[in-house]
N, C-alpha and C positions, 0 to 999 in steps of 0.2 A: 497597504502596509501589513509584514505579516505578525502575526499576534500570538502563535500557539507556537512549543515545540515539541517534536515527538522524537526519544531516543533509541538507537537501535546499539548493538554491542560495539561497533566502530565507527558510527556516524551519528549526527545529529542533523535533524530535518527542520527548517522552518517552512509548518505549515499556512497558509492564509486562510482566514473564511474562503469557502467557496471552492471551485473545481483547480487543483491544482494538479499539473503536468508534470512526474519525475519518471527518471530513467537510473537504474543502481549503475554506479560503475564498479562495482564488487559481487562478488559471489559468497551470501552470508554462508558461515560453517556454522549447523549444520544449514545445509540450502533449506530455504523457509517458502511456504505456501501460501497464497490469499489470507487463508484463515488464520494463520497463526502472525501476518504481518498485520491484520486487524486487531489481534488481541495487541499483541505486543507494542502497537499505536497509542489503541485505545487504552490501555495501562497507564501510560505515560501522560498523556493528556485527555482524562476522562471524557468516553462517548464522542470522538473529537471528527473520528473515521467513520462515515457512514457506508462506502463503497469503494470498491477498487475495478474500475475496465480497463481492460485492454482491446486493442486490436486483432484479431486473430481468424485468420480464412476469410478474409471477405466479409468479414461482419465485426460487430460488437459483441465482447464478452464479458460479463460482471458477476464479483460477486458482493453480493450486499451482505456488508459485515454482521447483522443481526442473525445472518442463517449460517448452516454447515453446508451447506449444496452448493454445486460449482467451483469446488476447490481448484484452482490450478497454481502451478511451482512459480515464484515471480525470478524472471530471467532478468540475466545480466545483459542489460542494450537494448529492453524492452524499454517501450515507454505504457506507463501506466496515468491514469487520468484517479486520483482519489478524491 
């Protein structure tokens, strides 16, 4: 059952404890990055985001919200696992 929500300027998210599976079907203005969709989570429902991966080349890609490294742009029709 999900328990937290996190808002963004034109959507609201219900997240659940634990690995949850979204994909945007929008393009936020301006276009927003790992880093700045961690903050802008974690604002909303304190420390709530601990990571965001994606898919990408044949592997796994993450960035863990506590750091600034491995920024990448969150695409529209990706699915992301936070």
């Amino acid at each position: 059952m999900p328990t937290e929500r996190a808002a963004s300027a034109s959507r609201t998210w219900v997240i659940a404890p634990g690995w949850n599976l979204v994909a945007f079907d929008f393009q936020p203005e301006p276009p927003i990055t790992a880093v700045q969709a961690c903050e802008l989570i974690n604002r909303s429902v304190s420390n709530s985001l601990v990571e965001i991966v994606r898919y990408k080349s044949s592997g796994w890609d993450s960035h863990p919200c506590a750091l600034t490294t491995n920024d990448f742009p969150i695409e529209v029709g990706v699915g992301y696992f936070v």
